[in-house]
C-alpha positions in Angstrom: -58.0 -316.8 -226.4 -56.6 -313.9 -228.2 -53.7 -314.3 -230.2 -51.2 -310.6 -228.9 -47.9 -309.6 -230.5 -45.3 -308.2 -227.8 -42.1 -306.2 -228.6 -39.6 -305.9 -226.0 -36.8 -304.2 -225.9 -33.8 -303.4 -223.7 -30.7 -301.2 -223.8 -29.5 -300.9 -220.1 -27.6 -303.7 -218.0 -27.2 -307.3 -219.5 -29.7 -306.6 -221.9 -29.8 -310.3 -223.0 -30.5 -311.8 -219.7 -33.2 -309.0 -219.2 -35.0 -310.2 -222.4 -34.7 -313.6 -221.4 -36.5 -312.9 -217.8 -39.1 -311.1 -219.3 -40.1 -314.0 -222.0 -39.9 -315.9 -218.3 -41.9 -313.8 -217.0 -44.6 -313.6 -219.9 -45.2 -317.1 -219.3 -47.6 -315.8 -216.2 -49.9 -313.7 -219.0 -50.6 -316.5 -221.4 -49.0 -319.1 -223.3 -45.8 -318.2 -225.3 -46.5 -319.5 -228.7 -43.3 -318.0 -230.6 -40.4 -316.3 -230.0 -38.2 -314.4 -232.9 -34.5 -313.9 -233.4 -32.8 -311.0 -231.2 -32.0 -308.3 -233.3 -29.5 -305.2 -232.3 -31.1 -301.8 -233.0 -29.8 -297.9 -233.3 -31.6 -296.1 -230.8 -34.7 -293.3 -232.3 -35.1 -289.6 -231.6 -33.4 -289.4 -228.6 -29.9 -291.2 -230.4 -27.0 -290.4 -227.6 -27.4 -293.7 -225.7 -26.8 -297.7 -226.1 -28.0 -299.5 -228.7 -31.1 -301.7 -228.2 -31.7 -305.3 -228.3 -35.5 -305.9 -229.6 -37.3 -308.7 -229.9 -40.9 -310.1 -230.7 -43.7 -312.7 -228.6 -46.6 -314.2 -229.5 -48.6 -314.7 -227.3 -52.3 -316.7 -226.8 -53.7 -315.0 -223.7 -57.1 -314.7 -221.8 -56.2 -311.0 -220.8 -58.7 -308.5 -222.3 -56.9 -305.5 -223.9 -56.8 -302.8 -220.6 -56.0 -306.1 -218.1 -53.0 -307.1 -220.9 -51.3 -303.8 -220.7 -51.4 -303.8 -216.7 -50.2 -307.3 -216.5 -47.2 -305.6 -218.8 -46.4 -302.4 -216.8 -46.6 -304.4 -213.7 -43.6 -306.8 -215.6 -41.8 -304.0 -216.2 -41.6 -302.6 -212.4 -40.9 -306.2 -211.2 -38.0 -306.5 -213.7 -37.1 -303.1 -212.4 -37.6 -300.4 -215.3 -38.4 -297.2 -213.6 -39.8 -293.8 -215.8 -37.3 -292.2 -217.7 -36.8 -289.4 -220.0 -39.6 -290.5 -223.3 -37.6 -292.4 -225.8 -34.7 -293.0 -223.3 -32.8 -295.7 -222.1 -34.4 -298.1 -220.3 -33.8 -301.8 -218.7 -37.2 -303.0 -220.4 -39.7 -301.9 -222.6 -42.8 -303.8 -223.6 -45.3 -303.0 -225.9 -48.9 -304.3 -227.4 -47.9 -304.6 -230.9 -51.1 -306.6 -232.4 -54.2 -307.9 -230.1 -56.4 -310.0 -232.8 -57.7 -307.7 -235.0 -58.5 -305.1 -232.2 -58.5 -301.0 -233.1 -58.2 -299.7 -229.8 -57.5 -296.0 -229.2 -57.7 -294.9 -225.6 -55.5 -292.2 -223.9 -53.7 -294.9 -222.0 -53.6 -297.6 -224.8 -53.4 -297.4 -228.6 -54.0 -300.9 -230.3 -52.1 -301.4 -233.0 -48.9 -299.8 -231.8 -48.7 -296.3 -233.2 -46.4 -296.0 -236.1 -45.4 -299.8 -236.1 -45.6 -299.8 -240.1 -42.5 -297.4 -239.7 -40.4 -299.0 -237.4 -37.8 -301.5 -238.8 -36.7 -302.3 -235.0 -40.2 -303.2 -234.2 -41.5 -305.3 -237.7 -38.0 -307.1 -238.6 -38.3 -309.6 -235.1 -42.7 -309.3 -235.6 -41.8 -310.5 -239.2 -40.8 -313.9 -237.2 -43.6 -315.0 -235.4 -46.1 -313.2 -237.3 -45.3 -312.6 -240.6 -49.0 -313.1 -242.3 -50.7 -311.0 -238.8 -52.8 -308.3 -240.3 -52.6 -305.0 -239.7 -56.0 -303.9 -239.2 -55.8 -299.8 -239.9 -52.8 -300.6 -242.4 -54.5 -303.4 -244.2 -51.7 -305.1 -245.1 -49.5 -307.8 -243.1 -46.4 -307.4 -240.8 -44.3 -309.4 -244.4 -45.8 -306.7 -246.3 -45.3 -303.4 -244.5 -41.4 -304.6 -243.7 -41.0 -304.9 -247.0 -42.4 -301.3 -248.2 -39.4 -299.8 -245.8 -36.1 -299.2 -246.9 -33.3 -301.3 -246.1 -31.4 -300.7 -243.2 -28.2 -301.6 -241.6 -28.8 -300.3 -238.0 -31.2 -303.3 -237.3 -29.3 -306.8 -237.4 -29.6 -310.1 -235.8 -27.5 -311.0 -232.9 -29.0 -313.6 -231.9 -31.4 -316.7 -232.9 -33.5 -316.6 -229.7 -33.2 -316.0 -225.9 
């Protein structure tokens, strides 16, 4: 079993009850082992659109890294994302934060997430269920690299859970 870090995020619709069907439907990939706080997030880059809700999963899985990351698109489409503009709105987003201690970089898959040790919105709900996870290119742990970035007030919890 691997032990796989999942951000989601979602700032179209009922962007609550999207997060709470894809934790739902997560259940299919592996077994749920920790779920963090909802947190509301300014959008990046592309800032003329809704703010997101963002979120974090562990997850124990049997998936192999390729097999993970279809199992996940695949989610997406049946929760009903379709492509979009990059770094646009979007009903669902989810994304292979940390698998184990895997460096992965493939033109389809990049493990860890690229430019996770910048991204408040991404390491402030990974900070709950995985504080002490290691990142493995960093070398420090999710506590640690939230803690190197400044302080921010566009990223705040809205919630204690789904």
């Amino acid at each position: 079993m691997a032990t796989v870090y999942l951000g989601l995020g979602s700032n179209l619709g009922d962007r609550m009850a999207i997060l709470k069907r894809a934790v739902a439907a997560l259940t299919a990939l592996g077994a749920i082992e920790a779920c963090s706080r909802v947190y509301e997030t300014a959008p990046l880059h592309l800032t003329d659109q809704p703010a997101f809700l963002n979120m974090a999963v562990r997850l124990a899985t049997q998936l192999a890294p390729n097999d993970l990351l279809g199992a996940v698109k695949a989610l997406e489409r049946d929760l009903g994302r379709v492509d979009g503009i990059r770094w646009g709105p979007r009903l669902i987003d989810i994304d292979i934060l940390l698998y184990d201690g895997v460096v992965l970089s493939e033109e389809r898959l990049v493990i860890p997430h690229p430019r996770l040790a910048e991204r408040r919105f991404a390491l402030a709900p990974l900070a709950d269920v995985g504080a002490a996870a290691a990142h493995p290119v960093e070398r420090r742990t999710v506590a640690e690299m939230l803690a190197a970035l400044p302080m921010a007030d566009d990223v705040r919890v809205v919630a204690e859970g789904v």
